[in-house]
Each structure stands twice: as C-alpha cells, then as structure tokens.
ROSE-4610 file (N, C-alpha, C; in Angstrom, 1 decimal, always signed):
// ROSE-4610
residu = [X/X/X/X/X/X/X/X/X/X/X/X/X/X/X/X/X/X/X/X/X/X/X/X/X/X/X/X/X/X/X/X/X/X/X/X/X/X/X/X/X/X/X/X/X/X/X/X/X/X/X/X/X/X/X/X/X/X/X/X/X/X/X/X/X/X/X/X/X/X/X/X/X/X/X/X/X/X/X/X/X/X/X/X/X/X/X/X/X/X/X/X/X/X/X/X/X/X/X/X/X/X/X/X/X/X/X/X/X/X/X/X/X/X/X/X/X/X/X/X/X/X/X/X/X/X/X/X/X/X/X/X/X/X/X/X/X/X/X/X/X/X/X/X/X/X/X/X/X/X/X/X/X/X/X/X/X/X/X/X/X/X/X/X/X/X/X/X/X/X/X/X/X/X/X/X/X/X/X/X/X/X/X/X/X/X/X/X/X/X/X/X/X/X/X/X/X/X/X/X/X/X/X/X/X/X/X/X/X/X/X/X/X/X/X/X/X/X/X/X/X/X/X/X/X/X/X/X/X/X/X/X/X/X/X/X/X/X/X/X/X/X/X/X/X/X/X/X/X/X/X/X/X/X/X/X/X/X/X/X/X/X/X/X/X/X/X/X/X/X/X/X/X/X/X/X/X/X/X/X/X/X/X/X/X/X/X/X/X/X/X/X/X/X/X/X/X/X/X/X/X/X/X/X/X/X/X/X/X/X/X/X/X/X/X/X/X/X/X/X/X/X/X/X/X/X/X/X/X/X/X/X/X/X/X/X/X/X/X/X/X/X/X/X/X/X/X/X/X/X/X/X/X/X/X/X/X/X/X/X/X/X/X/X/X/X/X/X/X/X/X/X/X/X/X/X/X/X/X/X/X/X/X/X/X/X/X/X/X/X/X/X/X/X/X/X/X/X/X/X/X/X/X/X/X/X/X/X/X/X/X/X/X/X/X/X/X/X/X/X/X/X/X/X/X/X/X/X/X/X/X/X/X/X/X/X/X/X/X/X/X/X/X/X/X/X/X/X/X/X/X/X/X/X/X/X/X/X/X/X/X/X/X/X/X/X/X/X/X/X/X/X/X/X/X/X/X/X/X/X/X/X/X/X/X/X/X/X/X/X/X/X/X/X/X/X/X/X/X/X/X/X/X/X/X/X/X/X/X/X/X/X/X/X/X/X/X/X/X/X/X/X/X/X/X/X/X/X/X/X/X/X/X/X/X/X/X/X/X/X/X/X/X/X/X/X/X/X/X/X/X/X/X/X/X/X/X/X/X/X/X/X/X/X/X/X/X/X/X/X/X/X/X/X/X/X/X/X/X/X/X/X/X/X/X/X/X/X/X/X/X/X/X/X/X/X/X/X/X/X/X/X/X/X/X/X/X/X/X/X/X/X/X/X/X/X/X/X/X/X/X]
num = [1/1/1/2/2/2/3/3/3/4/4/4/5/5/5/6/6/6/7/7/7/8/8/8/9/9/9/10/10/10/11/11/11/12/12/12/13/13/13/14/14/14/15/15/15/16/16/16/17/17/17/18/18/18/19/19/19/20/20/20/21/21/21/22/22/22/23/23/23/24/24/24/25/25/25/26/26/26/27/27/27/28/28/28/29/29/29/30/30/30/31/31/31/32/32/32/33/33/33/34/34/34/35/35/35/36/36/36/37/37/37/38/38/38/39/39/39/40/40/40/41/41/41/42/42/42/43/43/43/44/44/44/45/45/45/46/46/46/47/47/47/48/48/48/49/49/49/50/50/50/51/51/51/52/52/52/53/53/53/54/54/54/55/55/55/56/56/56/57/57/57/58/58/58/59/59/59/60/60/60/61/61/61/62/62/62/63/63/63/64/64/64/65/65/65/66/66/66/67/67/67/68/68/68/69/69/69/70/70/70/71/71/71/72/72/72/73/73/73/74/74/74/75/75/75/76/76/76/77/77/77/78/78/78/79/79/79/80/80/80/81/81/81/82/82/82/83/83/83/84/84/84/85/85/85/86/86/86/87/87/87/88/88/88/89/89/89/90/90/90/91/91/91/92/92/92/93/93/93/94/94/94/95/95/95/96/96/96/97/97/97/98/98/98/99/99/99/100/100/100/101/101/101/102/102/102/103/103/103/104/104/104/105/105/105/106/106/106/107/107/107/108/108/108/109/109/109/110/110/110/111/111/111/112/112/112/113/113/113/114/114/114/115/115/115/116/116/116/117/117/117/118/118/118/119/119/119/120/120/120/121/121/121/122/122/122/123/123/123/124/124/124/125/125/125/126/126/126/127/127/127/128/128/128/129/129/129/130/130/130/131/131/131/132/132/132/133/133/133/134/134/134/135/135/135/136/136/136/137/137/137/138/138/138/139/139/139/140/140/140/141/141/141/142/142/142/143/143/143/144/144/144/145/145/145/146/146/146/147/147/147/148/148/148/149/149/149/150/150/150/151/151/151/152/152/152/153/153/153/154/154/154/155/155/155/156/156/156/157/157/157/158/158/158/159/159/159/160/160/160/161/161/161/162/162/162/163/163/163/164/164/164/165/165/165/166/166/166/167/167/167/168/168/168/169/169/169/170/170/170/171/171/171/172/172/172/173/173/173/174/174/174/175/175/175/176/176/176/177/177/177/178/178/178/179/179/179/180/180/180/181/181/181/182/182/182/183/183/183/184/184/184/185/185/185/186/186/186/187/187/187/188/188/188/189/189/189/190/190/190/191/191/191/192/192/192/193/193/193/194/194/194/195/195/195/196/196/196/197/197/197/198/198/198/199/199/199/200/200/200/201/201/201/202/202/202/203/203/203/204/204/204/205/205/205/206/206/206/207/207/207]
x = [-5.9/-5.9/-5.0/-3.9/-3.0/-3.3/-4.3/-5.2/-6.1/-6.6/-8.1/-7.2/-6.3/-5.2/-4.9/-4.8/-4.1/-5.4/-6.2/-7.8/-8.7/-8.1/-8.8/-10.2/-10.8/-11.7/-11.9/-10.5/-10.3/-10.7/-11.5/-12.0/-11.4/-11.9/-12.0/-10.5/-9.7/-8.7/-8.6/-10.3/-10.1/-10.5/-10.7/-11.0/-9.5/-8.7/-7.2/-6.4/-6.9/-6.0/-6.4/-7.3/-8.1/-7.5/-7.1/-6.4/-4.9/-4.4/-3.1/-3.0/-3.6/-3.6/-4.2/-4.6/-4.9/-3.8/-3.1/-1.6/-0.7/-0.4/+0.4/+0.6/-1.1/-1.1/-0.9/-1.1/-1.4/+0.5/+1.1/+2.4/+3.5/+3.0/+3.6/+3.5/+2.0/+1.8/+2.7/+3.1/+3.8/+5.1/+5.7/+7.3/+7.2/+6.2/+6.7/+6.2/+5.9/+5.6/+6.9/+7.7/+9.0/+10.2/+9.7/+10.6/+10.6/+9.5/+9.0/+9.6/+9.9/+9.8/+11.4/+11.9/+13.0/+13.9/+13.5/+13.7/+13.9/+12.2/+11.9/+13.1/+13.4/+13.9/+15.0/+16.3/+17.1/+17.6/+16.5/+16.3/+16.4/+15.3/+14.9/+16.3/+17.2/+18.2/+19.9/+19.2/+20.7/+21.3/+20.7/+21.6/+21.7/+20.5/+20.5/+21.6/+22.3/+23.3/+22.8/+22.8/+22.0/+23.0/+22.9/+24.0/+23.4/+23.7/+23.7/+24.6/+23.9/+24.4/+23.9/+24.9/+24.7/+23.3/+21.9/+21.2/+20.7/+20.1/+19.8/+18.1/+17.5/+16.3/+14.6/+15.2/+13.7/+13.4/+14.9/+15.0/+14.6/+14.9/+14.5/+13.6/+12.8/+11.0/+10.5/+10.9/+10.2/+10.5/+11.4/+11.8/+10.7/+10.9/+9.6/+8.0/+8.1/+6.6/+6.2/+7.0/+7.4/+6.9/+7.7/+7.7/+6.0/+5.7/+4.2/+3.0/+3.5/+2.7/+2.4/+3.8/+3.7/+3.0/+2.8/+2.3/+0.7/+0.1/-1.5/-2.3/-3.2/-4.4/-5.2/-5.8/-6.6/-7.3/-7.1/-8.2/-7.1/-6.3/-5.4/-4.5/-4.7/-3.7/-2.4/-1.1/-0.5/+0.3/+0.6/+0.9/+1.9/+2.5/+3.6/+4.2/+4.6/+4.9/+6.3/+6.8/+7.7/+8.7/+9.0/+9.3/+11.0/+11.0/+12.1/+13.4/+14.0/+15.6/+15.3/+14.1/+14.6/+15.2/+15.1/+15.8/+17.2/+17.7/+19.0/+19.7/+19.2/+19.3/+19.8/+20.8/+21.5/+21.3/+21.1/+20.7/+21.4/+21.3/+21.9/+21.2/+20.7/+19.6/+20.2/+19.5/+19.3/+18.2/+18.6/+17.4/+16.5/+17.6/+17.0/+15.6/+16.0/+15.2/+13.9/+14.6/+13.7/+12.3/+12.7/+11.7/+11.0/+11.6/+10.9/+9.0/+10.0/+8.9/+8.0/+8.1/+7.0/+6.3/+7.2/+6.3/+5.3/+5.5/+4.3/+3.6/+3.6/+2.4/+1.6/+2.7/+1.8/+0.6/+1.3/+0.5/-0.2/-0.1/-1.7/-2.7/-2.1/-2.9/-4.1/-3.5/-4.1/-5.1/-4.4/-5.8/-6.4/-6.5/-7.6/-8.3/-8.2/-8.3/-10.1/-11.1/-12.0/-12.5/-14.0/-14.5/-13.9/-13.7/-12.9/-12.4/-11.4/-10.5/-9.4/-8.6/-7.0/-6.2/-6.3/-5.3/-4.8/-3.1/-2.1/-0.9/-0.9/-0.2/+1.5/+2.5/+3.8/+4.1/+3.9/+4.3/+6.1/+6.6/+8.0/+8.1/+8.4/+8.6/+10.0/+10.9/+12.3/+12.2/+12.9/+12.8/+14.7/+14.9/+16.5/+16.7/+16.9/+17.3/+17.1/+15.6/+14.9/+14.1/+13.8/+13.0/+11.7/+10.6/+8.6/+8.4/+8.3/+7.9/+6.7/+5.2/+4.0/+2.9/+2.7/+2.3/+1.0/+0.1/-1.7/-2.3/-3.1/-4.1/-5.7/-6.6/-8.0/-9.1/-8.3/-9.4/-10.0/-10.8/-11.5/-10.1/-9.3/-8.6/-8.9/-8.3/-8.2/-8.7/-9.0/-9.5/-8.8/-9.3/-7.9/-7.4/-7.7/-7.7/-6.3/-6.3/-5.8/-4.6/-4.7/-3.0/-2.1/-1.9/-0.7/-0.2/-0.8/-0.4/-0.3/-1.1/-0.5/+0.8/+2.1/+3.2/+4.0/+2.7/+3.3/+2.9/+4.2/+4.5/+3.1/+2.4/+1.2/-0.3/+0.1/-1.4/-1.7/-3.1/-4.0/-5.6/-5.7/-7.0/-8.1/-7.7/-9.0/-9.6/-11.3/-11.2/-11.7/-11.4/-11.1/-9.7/-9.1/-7.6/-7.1/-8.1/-7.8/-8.0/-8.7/-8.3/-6.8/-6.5/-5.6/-4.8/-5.3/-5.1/-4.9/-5.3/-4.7/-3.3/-2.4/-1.3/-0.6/+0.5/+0.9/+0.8/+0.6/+1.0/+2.1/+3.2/+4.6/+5.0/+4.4/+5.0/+5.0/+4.2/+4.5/+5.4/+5.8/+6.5/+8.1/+7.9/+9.5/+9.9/+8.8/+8.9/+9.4/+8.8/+9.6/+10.9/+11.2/+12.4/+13.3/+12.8/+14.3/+14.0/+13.0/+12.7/+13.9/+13.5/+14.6/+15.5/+16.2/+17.5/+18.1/+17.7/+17.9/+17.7/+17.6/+17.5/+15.8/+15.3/+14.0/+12.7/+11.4/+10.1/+9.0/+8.0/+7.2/+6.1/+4.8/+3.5/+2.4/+1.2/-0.4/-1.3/-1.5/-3.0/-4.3/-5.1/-6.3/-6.6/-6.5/-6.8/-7.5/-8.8/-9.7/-8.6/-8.8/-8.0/-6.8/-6.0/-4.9/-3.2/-2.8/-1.5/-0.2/+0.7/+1.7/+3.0/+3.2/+4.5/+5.7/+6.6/+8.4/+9.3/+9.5/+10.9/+11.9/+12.4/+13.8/+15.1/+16.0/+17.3/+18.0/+18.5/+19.0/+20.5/+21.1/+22.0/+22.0/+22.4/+21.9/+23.3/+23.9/+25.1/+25.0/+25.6/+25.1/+25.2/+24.6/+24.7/+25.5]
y = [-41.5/-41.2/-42.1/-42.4/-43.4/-45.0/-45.3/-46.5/-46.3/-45.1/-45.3/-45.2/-45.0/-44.8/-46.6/-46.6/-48.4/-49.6/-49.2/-50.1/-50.0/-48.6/-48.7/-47.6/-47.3/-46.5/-44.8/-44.3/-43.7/-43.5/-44.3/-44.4/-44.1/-42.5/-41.6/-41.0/-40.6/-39.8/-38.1/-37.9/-36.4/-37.2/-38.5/-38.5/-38.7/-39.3/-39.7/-38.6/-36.9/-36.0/-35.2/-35.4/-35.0/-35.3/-36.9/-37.5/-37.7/-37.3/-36.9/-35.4/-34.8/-33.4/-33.1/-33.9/-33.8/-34.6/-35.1/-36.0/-35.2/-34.5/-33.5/-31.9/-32.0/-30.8/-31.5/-32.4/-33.1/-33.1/-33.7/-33.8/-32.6/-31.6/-30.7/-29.7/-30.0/-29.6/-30.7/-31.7/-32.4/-32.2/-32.0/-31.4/-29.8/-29.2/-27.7/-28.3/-29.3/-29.4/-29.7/-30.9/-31.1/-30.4/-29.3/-28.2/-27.3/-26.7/-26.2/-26.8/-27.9/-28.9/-28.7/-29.1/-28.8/-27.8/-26.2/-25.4/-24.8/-25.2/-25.0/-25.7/-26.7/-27.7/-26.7/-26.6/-26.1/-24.6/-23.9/-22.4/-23.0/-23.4/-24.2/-24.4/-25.0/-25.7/-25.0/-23.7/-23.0/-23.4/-23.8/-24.6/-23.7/-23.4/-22.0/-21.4/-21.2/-20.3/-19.2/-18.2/-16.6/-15.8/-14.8/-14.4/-12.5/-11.7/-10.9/-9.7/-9.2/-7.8/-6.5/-5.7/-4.1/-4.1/-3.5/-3.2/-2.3/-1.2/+0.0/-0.5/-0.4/-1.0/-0.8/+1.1/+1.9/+0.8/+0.6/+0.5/-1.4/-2.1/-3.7/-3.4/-2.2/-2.9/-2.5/-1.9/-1.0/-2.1/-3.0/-4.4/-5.1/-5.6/-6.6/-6.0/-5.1/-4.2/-5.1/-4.0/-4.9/-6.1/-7.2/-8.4/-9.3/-8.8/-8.8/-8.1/-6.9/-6.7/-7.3/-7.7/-8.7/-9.8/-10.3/-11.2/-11.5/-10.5/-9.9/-10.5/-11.0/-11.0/-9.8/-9.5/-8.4/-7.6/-6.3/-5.8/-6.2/-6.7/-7.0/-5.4/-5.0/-3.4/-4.1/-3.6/-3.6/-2.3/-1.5/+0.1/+0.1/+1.0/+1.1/+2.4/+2.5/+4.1/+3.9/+4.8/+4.9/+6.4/+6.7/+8.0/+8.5/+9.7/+9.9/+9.1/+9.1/+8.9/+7.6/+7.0/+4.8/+4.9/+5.5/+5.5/+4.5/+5.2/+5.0/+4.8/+4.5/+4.3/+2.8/+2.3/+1.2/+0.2/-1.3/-1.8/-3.1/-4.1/-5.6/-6.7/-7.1/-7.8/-9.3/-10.0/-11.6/-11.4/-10.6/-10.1/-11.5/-12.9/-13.7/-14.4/-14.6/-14.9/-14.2/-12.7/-11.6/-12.0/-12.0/-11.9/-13.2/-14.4/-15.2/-15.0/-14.4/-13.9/-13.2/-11.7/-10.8/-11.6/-12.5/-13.3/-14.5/-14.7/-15.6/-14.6/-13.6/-12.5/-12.6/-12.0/-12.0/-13.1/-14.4/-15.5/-16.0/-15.4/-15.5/-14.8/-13.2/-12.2/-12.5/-13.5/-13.6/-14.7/-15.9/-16.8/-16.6/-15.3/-15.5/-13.9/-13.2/-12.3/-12.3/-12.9/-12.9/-13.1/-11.9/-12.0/-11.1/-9.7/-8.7/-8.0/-7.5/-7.3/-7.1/-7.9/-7.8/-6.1/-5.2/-4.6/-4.7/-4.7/-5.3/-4.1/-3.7/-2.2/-2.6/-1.9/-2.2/-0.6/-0.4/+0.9/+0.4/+1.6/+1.9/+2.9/+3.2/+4.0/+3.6/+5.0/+4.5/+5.4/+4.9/+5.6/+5.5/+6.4/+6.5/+5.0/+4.0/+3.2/+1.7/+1.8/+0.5/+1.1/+0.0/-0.2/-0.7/+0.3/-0.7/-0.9/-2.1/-2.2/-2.6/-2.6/-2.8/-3.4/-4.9/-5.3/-5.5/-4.6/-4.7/-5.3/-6.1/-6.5/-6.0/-5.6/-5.2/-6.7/-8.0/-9.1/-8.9/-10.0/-10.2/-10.1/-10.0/-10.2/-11.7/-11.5/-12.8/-12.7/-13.6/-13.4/-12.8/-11.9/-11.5/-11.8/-13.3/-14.3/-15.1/-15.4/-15.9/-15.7/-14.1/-13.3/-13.7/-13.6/-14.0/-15.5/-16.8/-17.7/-18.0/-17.0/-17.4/-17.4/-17.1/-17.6/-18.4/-19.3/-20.8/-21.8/-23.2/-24.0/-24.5/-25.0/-25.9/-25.5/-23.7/-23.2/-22.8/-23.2/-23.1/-22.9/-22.1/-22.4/-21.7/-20.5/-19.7/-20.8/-21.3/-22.3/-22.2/-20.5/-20.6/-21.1/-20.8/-21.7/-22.8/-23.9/-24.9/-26.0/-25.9/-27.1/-27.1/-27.9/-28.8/-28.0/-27.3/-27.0/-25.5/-25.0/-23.7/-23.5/-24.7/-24.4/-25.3/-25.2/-26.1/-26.1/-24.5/-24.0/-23.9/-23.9/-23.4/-21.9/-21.8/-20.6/-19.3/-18.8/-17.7/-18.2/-19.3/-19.4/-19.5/-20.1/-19.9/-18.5/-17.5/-15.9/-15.8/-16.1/-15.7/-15.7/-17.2/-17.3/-16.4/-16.0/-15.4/-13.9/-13.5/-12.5/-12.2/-13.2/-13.0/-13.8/-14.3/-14.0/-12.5/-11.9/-9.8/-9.4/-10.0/-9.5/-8.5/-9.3/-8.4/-8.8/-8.4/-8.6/-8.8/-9.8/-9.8/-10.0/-9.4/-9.7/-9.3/-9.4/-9.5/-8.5/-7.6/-7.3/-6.7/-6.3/-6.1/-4.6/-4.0/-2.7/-2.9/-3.4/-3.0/-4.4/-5.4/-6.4/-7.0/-7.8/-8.3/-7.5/-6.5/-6.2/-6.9/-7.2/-8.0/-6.3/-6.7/-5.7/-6.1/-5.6/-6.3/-5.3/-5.4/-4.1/-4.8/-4.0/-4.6/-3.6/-3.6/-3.0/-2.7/-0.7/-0.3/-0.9/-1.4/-2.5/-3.8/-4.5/-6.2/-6.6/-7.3/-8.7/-9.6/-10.1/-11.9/-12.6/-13.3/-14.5/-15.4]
z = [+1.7/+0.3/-0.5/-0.1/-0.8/-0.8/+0.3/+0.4/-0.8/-0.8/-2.0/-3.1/-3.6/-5.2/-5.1/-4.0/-4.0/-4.1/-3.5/-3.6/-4.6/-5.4/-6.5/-6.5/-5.0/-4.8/-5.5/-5.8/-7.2/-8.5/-9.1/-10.6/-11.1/-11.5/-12.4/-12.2/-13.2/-13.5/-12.6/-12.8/-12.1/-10.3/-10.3/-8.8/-7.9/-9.2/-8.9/-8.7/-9.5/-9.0/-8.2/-7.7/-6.5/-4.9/-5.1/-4.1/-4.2/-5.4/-5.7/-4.8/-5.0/-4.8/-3.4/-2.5/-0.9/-0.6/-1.1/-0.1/-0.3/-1.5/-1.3/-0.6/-0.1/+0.6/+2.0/+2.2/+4.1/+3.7/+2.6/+3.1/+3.1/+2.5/+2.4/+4.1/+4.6/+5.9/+6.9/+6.8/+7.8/+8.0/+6.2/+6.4/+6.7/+6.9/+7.8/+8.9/+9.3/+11.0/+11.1/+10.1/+11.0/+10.8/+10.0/+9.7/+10.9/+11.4/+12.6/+14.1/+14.3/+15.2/+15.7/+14.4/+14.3/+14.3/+13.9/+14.5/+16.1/+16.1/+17.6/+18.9/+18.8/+19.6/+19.3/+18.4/+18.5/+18.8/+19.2/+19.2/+20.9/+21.2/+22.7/+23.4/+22.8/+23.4/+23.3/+22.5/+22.6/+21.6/+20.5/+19.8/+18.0/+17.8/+16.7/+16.0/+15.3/+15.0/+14.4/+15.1/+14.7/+14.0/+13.2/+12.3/+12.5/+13.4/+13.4/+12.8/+11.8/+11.3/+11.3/+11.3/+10.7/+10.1/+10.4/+9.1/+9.2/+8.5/+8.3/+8.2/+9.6/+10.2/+8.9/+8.6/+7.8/+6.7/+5.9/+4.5/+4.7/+5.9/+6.0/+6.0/+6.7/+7.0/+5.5/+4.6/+3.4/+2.3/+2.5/+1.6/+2.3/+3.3/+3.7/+3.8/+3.4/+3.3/+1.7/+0.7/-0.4/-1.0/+0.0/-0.2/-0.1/+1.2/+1.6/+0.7/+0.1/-1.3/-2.5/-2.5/-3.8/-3.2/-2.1/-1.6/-1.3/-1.4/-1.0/-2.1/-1.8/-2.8/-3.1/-4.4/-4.4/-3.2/-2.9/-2.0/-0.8/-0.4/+1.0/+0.6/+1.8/+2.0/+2.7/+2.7/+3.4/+3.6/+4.9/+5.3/+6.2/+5.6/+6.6/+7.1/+8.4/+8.9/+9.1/+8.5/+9.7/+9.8/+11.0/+11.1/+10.3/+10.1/+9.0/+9.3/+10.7/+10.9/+10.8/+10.4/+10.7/+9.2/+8.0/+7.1/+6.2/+7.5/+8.1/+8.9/+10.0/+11.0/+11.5/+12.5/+11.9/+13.6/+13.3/+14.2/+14.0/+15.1/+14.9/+14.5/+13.5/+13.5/+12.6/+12.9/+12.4/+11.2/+10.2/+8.9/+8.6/+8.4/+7.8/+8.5/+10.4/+11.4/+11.6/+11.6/+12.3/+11.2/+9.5/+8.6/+8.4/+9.0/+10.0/+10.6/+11.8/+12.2/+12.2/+11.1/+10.7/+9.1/+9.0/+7.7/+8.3/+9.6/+10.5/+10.6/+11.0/+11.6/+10.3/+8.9/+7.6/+8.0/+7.8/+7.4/+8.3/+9.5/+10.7/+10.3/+9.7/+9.6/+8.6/+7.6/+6.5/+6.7/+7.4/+8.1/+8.6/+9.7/+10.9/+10.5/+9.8/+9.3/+9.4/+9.0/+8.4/+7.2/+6.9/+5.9/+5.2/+6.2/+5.2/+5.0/+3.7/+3.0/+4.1/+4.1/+5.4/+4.9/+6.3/+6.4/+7.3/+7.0/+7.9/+7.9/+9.3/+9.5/+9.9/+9.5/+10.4/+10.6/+11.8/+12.5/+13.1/+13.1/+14.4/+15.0/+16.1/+17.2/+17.1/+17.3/+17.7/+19.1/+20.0/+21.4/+21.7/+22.8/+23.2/+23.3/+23.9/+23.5/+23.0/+22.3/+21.8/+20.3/+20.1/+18.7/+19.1/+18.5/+19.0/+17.8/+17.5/+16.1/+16.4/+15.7/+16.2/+14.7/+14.7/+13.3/+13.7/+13.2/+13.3/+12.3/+12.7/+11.3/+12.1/+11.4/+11.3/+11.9/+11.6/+12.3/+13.2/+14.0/+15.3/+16.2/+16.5/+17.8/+18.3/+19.4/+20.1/+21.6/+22.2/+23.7/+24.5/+24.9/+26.7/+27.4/+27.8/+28.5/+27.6/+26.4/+25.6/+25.1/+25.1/+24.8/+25.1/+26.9/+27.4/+26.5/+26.0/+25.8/+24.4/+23.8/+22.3/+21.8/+22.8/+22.2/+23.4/+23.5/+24.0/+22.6/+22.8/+22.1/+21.7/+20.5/+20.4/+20.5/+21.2/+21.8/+21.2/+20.7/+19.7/+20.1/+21.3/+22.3/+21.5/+20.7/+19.7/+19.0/+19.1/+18.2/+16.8/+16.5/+15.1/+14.5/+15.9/+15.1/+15.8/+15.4/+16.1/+15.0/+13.5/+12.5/+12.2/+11.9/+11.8/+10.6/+9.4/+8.3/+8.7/+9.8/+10.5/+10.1/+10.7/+11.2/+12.4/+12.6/+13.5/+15.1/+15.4/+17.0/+17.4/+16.6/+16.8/+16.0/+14.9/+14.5/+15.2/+16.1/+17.2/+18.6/+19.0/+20.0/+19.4/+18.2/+17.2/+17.0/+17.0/+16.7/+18.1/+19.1/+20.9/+20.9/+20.3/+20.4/+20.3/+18.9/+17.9/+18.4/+18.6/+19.5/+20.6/+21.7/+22.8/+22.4/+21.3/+21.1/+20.8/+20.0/+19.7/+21.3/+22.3/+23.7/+23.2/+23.0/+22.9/+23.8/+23.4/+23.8/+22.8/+23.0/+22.1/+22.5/+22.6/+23.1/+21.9/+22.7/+21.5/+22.6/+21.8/+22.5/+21.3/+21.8/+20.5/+20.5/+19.5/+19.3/+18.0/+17.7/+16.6/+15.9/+16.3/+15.6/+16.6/+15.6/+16.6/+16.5/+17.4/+16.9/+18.5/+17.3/+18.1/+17.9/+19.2/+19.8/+19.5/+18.9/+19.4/+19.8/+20.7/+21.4/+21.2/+20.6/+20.2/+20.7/+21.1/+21.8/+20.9/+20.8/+19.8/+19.6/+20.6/+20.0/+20.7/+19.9/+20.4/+20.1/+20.8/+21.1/+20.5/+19.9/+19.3/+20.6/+20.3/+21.9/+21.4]
C-alpha cells in the first residue's frame, strides 16, 4: 500500500484514504503482535512483574461485566451469575492481568462467534478452597481434538481462525500464563458453544 501512495497507483483522493486506512489497520495489527510477543517472552521467562492484591472477587467480575457491556454491539448480551457471598468475598488477584485475560475471551467470543447475536456468560462457583470461574459464549465451539492446544503459542488450527486479521495466536497462551501465575488452571471445552474454565486458589502467593 505505501508502494501504490509512492507510485502513484493511488489517483483519487478517496483511493488515497482507502490505502491510508489499510496501513494503518496492518500497522496497528503488527504493534499488538509486538506488543503480544513481548509480553509473552517475558511471562515465559519469569520475568513479568505481577502485582497482586486484596480484591473483593463479586464486585471485579460485576465491573468487568460492565465494561464488556459498554462494549457490545447492539443485540450482544452479556450475563452474569454469581452466587451471594462472592460479593465480598476477598481474593489475591493481579486485577490488571487477570482482566487481561477475560478481555481476550471477550474479544475471541466476539470474532468467532458467528452469524448470531453473541451471548457471552461469566458464571462463579466458589468451592472450600478455589474459585471456577466459567466464561461461555453461544458460538460453534471448537474441535475436540483441538481443545487441549488452543492455549499453545501461535495455535491457530480452527480454520475459521486462521486469517491473518483473526489475530495473532498468542492471546490465549498469554491468558495461561498469567493464569498459572495465580497458581491456577485454565482449559476450553464445548457446551452449546465455547466456555473456557479458570480455577483459581482462594488464596494465591505472589511469585
């Protein structure tokens, strides 16, 4: 594109912001790849500084419910359960990280979603000594075969999510991470769509 602005193949003013306007989307996609990249590596290598605090778990997920509302396009539901004592209920979390990763779920849920209208569920289970937090979307799911590895680095084997403009193939193995830093778990399986698991430990250590 910056060849055709420079050769002149461009003409027209509206053909110029046309090609103005695909270099800024390809470059805006390159700096979250090296944004991504760069994360990744340093989560990888022990190197992350995670900042774990105090949070009163009900009242984080009912802000990031929230946030993903404001965030929906017409007709996108977003629902959320959760049982009375998460309230208040107080946990160790990396808020900035964790929302990280339930804002990748958002933004998978929203791409691979289909034709229609996304609802995107955040259930919690509090059990004696863990947290299930369980984020459902209504899509196709993913292969069974496939599960186990969608939170490997670069795996992108659905080949609905295999253009380029998908995404990078890091944003769920970056979620692993920060996952098993909270000493937690995180998996995928399909119930009427795709819902991702995270057990999380009612108290977590900073590493």
């Amino acid at each position: 594109y910056i060849e055709g602005l420079r050769d002149g193949v461009a003409g027209t003013p509206e053909m110029q912001q046309h090609y103005i306007a695909k270099i800024h989307e390809r470059t805006m996609q390159i700096d979250t790849l090296v944004d991504r990249l760069f994360l990744y590596s340093k989560m990888n290598l022990g190197e992350y500084p995670f900042h774990f605090q105090p949070t009163a778990i009900g009242n984080w997920l009912c802000s990031v419910a929230v946030s993903w509302q404001a965030a929906a396009q017409p007709g996108e539901q977003i629902l959320l359960e959760l049982p009375a004592e998460a309230e208040k209920m107080m946990v160790q979390l990396d808020t900035v990280e964790l929302k990280r990763v339930l804002d990748n779920l958002f933004g998978n849920a929203r791409k691979y979603h289909g034709k229609k209208p996304l609802v995107l569920s955040i259930r919690l289970e509090i059990r004696p000594a863990e947290f299930v937090l369980r984020v459902a979307d209504n899509g196709p799911g993913v292969a069974e075969a496939e599960l186990p590895r969608l939170f490997l680095e670069f795996y992108r084997g659905d080949p609905a999510r295999t253009a380029t403009t998908k995404g990078s193939g890091l944003g769920l193995s970056i979620a692993a991470q920060i996952v098993h830093a909270h000493h937690g778990e995180i998996w995928a399986e399909n119930h009427d769509g795709l819902t991702v698991v995270i057990v999380l430990p009612r108290e977590v250590q900073e590493t």
